[in-house]
Steps between C-alpha positions, in 0.01 A plus 500: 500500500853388379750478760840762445745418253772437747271253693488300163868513441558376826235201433673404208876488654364322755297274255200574716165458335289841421183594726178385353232787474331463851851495641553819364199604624615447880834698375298770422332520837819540644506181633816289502545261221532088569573234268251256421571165595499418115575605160495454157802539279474646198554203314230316669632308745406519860828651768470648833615774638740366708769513297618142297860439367347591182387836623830568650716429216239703305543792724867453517520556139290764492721653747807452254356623208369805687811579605685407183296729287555805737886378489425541092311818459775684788813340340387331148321839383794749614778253338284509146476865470892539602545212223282704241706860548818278502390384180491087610129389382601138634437611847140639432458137368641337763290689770140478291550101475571484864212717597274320212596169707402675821193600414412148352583369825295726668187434232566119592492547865130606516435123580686211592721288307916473356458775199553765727818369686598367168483843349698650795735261475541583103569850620758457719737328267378729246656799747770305545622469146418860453728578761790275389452635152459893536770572750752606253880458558444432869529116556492480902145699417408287244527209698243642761257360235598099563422601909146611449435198299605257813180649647295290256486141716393746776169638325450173341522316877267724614289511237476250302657146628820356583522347198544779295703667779764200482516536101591880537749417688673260309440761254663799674809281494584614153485878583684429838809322244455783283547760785834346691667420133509832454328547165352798349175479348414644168368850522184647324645780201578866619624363831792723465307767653420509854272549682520736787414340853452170319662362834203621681256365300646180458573504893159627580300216332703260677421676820136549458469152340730314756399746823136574407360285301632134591494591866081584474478214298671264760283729818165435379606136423591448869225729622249249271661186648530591884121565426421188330736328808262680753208382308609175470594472904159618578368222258721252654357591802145484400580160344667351834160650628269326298701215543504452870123624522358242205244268606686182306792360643781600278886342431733692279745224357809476349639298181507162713196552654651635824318728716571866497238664635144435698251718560305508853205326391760179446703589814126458658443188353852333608495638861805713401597872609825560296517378111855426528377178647331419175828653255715261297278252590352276178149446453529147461640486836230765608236377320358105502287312284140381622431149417467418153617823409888599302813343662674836503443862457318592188407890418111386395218710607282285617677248681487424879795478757543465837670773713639355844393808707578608880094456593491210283509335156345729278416414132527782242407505165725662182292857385703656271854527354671835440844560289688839713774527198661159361646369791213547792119352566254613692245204636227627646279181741202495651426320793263200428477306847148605616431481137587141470318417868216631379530326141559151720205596752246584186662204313410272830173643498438451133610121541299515835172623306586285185563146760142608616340522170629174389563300837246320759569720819475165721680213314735773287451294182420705181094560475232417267587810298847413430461150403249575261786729375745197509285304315370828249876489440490153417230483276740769282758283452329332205647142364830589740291465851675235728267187572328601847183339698321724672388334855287636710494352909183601742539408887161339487395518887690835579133654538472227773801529630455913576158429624684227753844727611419825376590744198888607707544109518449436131656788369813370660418148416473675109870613531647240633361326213614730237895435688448118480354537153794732347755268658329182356512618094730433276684836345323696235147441639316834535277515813184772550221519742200614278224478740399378880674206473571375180843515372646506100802292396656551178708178482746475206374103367608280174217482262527111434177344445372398829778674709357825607230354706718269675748777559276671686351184678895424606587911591157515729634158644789721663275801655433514850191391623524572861593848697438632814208724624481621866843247602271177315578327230215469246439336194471718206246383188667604231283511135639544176458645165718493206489653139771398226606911424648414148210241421246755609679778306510298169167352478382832575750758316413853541211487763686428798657739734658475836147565723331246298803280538459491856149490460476177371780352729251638770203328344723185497547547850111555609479138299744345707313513767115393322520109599435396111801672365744469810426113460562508128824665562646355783472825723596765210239694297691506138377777260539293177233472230279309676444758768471816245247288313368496820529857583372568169161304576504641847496876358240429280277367761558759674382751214217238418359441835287822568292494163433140574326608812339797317417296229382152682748283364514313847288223533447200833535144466355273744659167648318337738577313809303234630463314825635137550161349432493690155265771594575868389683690764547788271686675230803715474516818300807510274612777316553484105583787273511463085658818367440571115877621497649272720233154470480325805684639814556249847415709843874332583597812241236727532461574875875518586457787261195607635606550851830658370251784304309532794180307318459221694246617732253647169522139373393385877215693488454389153522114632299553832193653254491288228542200738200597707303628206529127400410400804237690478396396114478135625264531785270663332514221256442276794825310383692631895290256718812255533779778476680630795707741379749681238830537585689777383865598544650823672856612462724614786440865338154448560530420890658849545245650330284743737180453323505144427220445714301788388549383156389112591178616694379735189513201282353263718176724576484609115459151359326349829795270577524360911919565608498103550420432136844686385852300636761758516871320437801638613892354476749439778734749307226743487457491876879617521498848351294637797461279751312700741285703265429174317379311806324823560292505196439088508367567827212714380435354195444155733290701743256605185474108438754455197636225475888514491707246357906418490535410144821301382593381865824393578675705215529838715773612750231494795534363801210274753503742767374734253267296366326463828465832507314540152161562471474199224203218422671356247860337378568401159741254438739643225505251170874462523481261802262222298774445244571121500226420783438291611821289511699774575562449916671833546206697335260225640606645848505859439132489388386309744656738745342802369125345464585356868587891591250664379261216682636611793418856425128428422614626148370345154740339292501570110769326241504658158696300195314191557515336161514108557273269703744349738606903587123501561479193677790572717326825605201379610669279694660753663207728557494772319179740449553566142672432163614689208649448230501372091310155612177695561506714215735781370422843558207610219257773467162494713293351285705181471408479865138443457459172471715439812290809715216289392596141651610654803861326443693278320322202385523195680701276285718792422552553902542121501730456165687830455520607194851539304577813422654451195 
C-alpha cells in the first residue's frame, strides 16, 4: 500500500529515503513507521538515514526550491496575467523562464549532486535581471533587482561550496557599483506602462524569497548539522569507548612522535592511573631498544622495544600503525614478555633436548652421532677438505680399573680426564666420546710425507696418562688409532662416509692394541693400505670361513715331539685351511676371525674329531703302540664354552679314544678372559684325565701364584726364548728357570722351535721331557708319519746327529 502523498513530500524535503514494500506493510497495520538503519540512493550508492552533509544540503535545496516555486506560481503567475492585459508580453517571458528554471531545479533535485543548486542559482539572477529590467521609470524599484542577486553566495555556500560562494561574491561587486552610482538600467519595450501594485510584487518576492525561503533553507541546514554534531558526539563517545576498553595497548601521537593519548590497557602496562603522565612525552624517550635492535624510535610493525614499567621492565612489540588525519598515529602494542619467557624457556629446552641428542650426558663432549655428522660434513667438502687425522684413544685397563674402585670412581676418573684432555690440545682439535671409553680426535695435521704419523706420535706425547680414581693416582693405558681423513677419502672417492670414517679409525684402534700391529707401529694402529688390504682379507675370511667347514676345506697336520732319547712322545694337531678363492689361509688369520664370527668353537669340534678319528685310524693300523698322544689347541672362547666337555667326551667314546691320548693346550692370555670360569672348566677336564698343557710359556701376562693354582701336566717352552741359544746367557737363564720351575711343580717340560742341534743339546742338558720343532720333521700329513709310527722314534743316528733342517 503506498504511503499518502504528503508523507512523500515530506520524505523528499527532508531527503529521506521512501519505505520499501514490507515497510509499508507495517504502515498499513497502523503501526508506526522507523527508518531502516540503511538505504539505497537512487543512484546506487549506499547512505543512511541519519542524515549526511550531502543529505542536508540536498534537503536544504529542496526546501528553497519548494518555496521558490510557490513564491512563483503566487507572485510570478499574478504579475504575467497583469503584464498580458497591460499589453507587456516581456513579463509573461520573464516569469515562464524563471519558473522553467525552477522546475529544472526541482527535476534535478530528485538525487544528489550541483545541477540542482546550479539551476537555482541560474534562477535567481535570472529574477533579478527581470526585476531590474521590467520596473519601468521607477529606478529605486529597479534597483531592488541588484539586492536579490547578493543572495546568490548565500545559496551557493549552502549548497554548493565555498568556492563558488566566494566567486559570487566577487561577482555581486559589479551590481553593488552599479546600484550606489546611480545608474539606470535599460528597460524591456512598453515599459511606459505600469503596472499596478508592481511595488508589491516586486516587494513580495523579496519578502518570501529573503523571509521564507532563505530562512528554511538556513533552518534545516542548522537542524541537519546540530544532528550530525549530536551524532558525531555520540560517536566520539563510542570511539573514546572502544578506545579505553581495547584489549591492545594503544598511544595516539602527534607529528613528533609525542604522546597524546593512552588507552587503559597501556596505563595497565606502565603502572599509570592518569595519561597526562604519559602526554608530550616522545616515544624515544618512552620507548627503548632491546639489544641488537634500532637505536631510536622507528614506526615498524614488527619490531621489539622495551617499556620501563611501574611492576617492571616490560617488552612490547610494534602491532600496527594507524594514520587519524595527516598529522596523528595510532600505534597499537601488544605485550610480548611472557611471550618472549616462554620463547627463551622452549628455546632452552630445544637446546636442552638438541645438547642431549648430540652430547655424552657424563663427559658433555658431542656423541657418536654428531661426529659422524662432523665428519659426514667433511667428507662433502670435496678437493677443499682441510688435512685432518682422525685419532682414536681407548683407556685400555678402565674395565680393570671399575672392577678395582667401582663404576662412581671411574666415571669421575672419565671426566677428569676429558678436563685434562681438553686443556692439553692444541686449538681447532675436535673432541667426541663415541663409545665406553674410546674417544675421536679430529686433529688439523700437514700432509708432508712422513709427517702425519709423527704428528700424532708427538700430540699423544702431550696427553695425560695419569688421573685420579677414589683420591689415587693411577696410570692410564692409553691405545691409539689413527686414519689419514684426506688419504682415506682420496684413495677411496665416493665410498666413504662419516660412520665408516670412524669405523676404520676404530678398527685402527682395536689393532693398536693386537701385539703384532702395536709393535709394528710403535703403540698406534695406522689405517693405511696395509691395514685395508688387511681388512679386505679379513672380510673375506670371514665370508669364506663357514663353507670351508661345510665343505671340508680344513685339513690337520701333524708335528711330532719326541723325548730326549729320540723316542716319539707324540704329535701335535695343527690346523691348515686351502680355500679355492683365497689359496692357502694361516690359523694366525683365520681364527682371530673365527672367534670374532663366533666359529671358533665349530672348528674345535671339528679339530677334537678329526684328531681322535686319527687317533683312532692309526691304532687300528697297529701304527699307535709308541704314541702317547695328540695334542690339539683350544681357544680362550672355547674355555667359556658350557659344553666343551660334553662335546670332548662324545668324540672320545665315538672313535674309542682314552682322555689321556688327546693333550688339550691352552695360552696364558687365554687363561685371562675368565679367570675363574676358566680354572673352572680346566679343573674338570683334568678330573676326566685330559691332559692340560700351557702352550707358549712365558709369553702371557700370568702370574706364578696362579700357576700353582692350575690344574696343568704340562709347560711348553714358547720358541721365542731358543733364539740365539745357546750362547745367549740372558735367554740361557730364563730357560733354565722355567724347566727348573716346572721341576719343582712335578710338571713336564716341552720346548717347541727346536731347529739346531746345540738348541737340542742344550735342552737335554737341561732336562726337558720333550722337543718340537723343524729338526724332527715339519708338520706333514699322516701318512708321512708312517715310517716314524713304525720305528717307534727317531732313528738312532738321527737322535745322535740331528738332522739340518734345511
Amino acid at each position: 500500500m503506498l504511503t499518502s502523498p504528503l508523507s512523500r513530500l515530506r520524505s523528499w524535503v527532508l531527503a529521506e529515503p521512501e519505505e520499501s514494500k514490507a515497510r509499508g506493510a507495517v504502515a498499513a497495520s497502523g503501526l508506526r513507521w522507523r527508518a531502516s538503519r540503511t538505504w539505497e540512493r537512487p543512484d546506487g550508492r549506499p547512505g543512511s538515514t541519519a542524515a549526511t552533509l550531502a543529505d542536508i544540503q540536498l534537503s536544504a535545496l529542496r526546501v528553497t526550491l519548494l518555496a521558490s516555486l510557490v513564491l512563483g506560481c503566487g507572485v510570478g503567475l499574478h504579475t504575467a496575467v497583469m503584464a498580458l492585459i497591460r499589453g507587456k508580453p516581456w513579463a509573461v517571458v520573464i516569469v515562464g523562464v524563471v519558473l522553467t528554471l525552477l522546475a529544472a531545479a526541482i527535476r534535478q533535485a530528485r538525487r544528489p549532486g550541483r545541477a540542482g543548486g546550479l539551476l537555482l542559482l541560474c534562477a535567481v539572477y535570472a529574477a533579478s535581471l527581470a526585476i531590474t529590467i521590467s520596473t519601468g521609470q521607477q529606478p529605486e524599484l529597479s534597483r531592488l533587482g541588484y539586492v536579490l542577486s547578493y543572495t546568490a553566495p548565500l545559496v551557493a555556500g549552502l549548497l554548493i561550496n565555498w568556492r563558488l560562494a566566494l566567486g559570487l561574491m566577487a561577482f555581486n561587486t559589479l551590481f553593488f557599483l552599479l546600484a550606489v552610482s546611480g545608474y539606470e538600467a535599460p528597460q524591456l519595450p512598453q515599459q511606459d506602462v505600469r503596472l499596478p501594485n508592481s511595488l508589491f510584487y516586486v516587494h513580495a518576492a523579496l519578502f518570501m524569497f529573503f523571509n521564507l525561503c532563505m530562512p528554511l533553507a538556513v533552518f534545516r541546514l542548522v537542524d541537519g548539522m546540530g544532528r550530525i554534531q549530536e551524532r558525531l558526539r555520540s560517536s566520539r563517545q563510542l570511539s573514546e569507548q572502544v578506545f579505553q576498553a581495547g584489549s591492545a595497548p594503544t598511544l595516539v601521537c602527534g607529528p613528533a612522535d609525542e604522546v597524546l593519548r593512552a588507552n587503559r590497557p597501556f596505563l595497565l602496562l606502565c603502572g599509570l592511573s592518569d595519561e597526562q603522565a604519559l602526554q608530550g612525552l616522545a616515544l624515544s624517550e618512552l620507548l627503548s631498544a632491546p639489544e641488537g635492535g634500532p637505536r631510536s624510535w622507528r614506526a615498524e610493525t614488527g619490531l621489539r622495544w622495551w617499556l620501563d614499567a611501574g611492576g617492571g621492565r616490560r617488552e612490547v612489540e610494534l602491532r600496527s600503525v594507524h594514520s587519524i588525519g595527516q598529522r596523528l598515529q595510532a600505534y597499537g602494542f601488544d605485550d610480548v614478555t611472557e611471550l618472549r619467557r616462554l620463547q627463551e624457556n622452549l628455546a632452552a629446552s630445544v637446546l636442552r633436548e638438541a645438547r642431549a641428542t648430540w652430547h655424552d650426558a657424563l663427559t658433555g663432549l658431542p656423541n657418536r652421532s654428531r661426529c659422524i655428522q662432523q665428519l659426514d660434513a667433511l667428507c662433502l667438502l670435496g678437493a677443499s677438505r682441510p688435512a685432518v687425522a682422525l685419532l682414536t684413544l681407548r683407556i685400555n685397563n678402565l674395565r680393570q680399573l671399575n672392577a678395582r674402585y667401582g663404576v662412581n670412581a671411574c666415571d669421575a676418573l672419565l671426566k677428569s680426564f676429558v678436563r685434562d684432555l681438553l686443556a692439553s690440545l692444541p686449538a681447532g682439535v675436535e673432541v667426541a666420546r663415541v663409545r665406553g671409553s674410546v674417544i675421536a680426535l679430529q686433529v688439523p695435521v700437514r700432509e708432508e710425507a712422513g709427517e702425519v704419523l709423527a704428528q700424532m706420535r708427538q700430540l699423544c706425547a702431550t696427553l695425560p696418562t695419569q688421573a685420579m680414581a677414589a683420591k689415587q693416582p693411577v696410570m692410564l693405558d692409553l691405545v691409539f688409532g689413527m686414519v689419514a681423513v684426506r688419504d682415506l677419502l682420496t684413495r677411496q672417492a665416493g665410498a666413504i662416509d662419516g660412520a665408516e670414517l670412524l669405523r676404520c679409525s676404530e678398527l685402527a684402534l682395536d689393532m693398536g692394541q693386537d701385539p703384532r700391529w702395536r709393535q709394528e707401529f710403535h703403540g698406534f694402529g695406522v689405517f693405511d693400505a696395509t691395514t685395508a688390504r688387511a681388512v679386505e682379507r679379513g672380510m673375506a675370511i670371514e665370508a669364506e670361513l663357514p663353507q670351508a667347514l661345510n665343505e671340508g676345506q680344513l685339513h690337520l697336520l701333524y708335528q711330532p715331539q719326541v723325548r730326549p732319547d729320540g723316542s716319539l712322545l707324540g704329535f701335535e694337531a695343527l690346523l691348515r685351511w686351502t680355500s679355492p678363492a683365497l689359496g692357502a689361509v694361516s690359523p694366525v688369520e683365520f681364527i682371530p676371525v673365527a672367534e670374532a664370527c663366533g666359529l671358533v668353537g665349530r672348528i674345535t669340534d671339528w679339530v677334537v674329531e678329526a684328531a681322535c678319528a686319527q687317533l683312532a685310524r692309526w691304532r687300528s693300523e697297529g701304527q699307535a703302540r709308541a704314541l702317547t698322544h695328540v695334542a690339539v689347541n683350544l681357544s680362550a672362547h672355547d674355555l667359556e664354552r658350557c659344553d666343551l666337555f660334553d662335546r670332548l667326551s662324545a668324540a672320545l667314546q665315538r672313535h674309542g679314544v682314552t682322555a689321556s691320548q688327546l693333550e688339550l693346550e691352552v695360552t696364558e692370555s687365554a687363561l685371562t678372559r675368565q679367570p675363574a670360569q676358566a680354572l673352572l672348566q680346566l679343573q674338570r677336564l683334568h678330573e676326566a684325565g685330559f691332559t692340560i698343557a700351557i702352550d707358549d710359556f712365558g709369553t702371557g701376562y700370568s702370574s706364578l701364584a696362579k700357576l700353582v693354582d692350575l690344574p696343568i701336566d704340562v709347560l711348553k717352552i714358547d720358541r721365542s726364548f731358543l733364539h740365539q741359544l745357546p750362547g745367549d746367557l740372558r735367554r740361557e737363564r730364563v730357560v733354565r728357570s722355567v724347566v727348573s720351575l716346572a721341576h719343582s711343580l712335578r710338571l713336564r717340560v716341552v720346548a717347541e722351535g727346536i731347529e739346531t742341534g746345540e738348541q737340542m743339546l742344550f735342552l737335554q742338558a737341561l732336562g726337558v721331557h720333550g722337543l718340537q720343532g723343524y729338526l724332527f720333521g715339519r708338520p706333514e700329513a699322516p701318512e708321512h708319519w708312517a715310517a716314524l709310527l713304525s720305528w717307534g722314534g727317531l732313528p738312532d743316528e738321527a737322535a745322535r746327529a740331528p738332522l739340518n733342517p734345511a
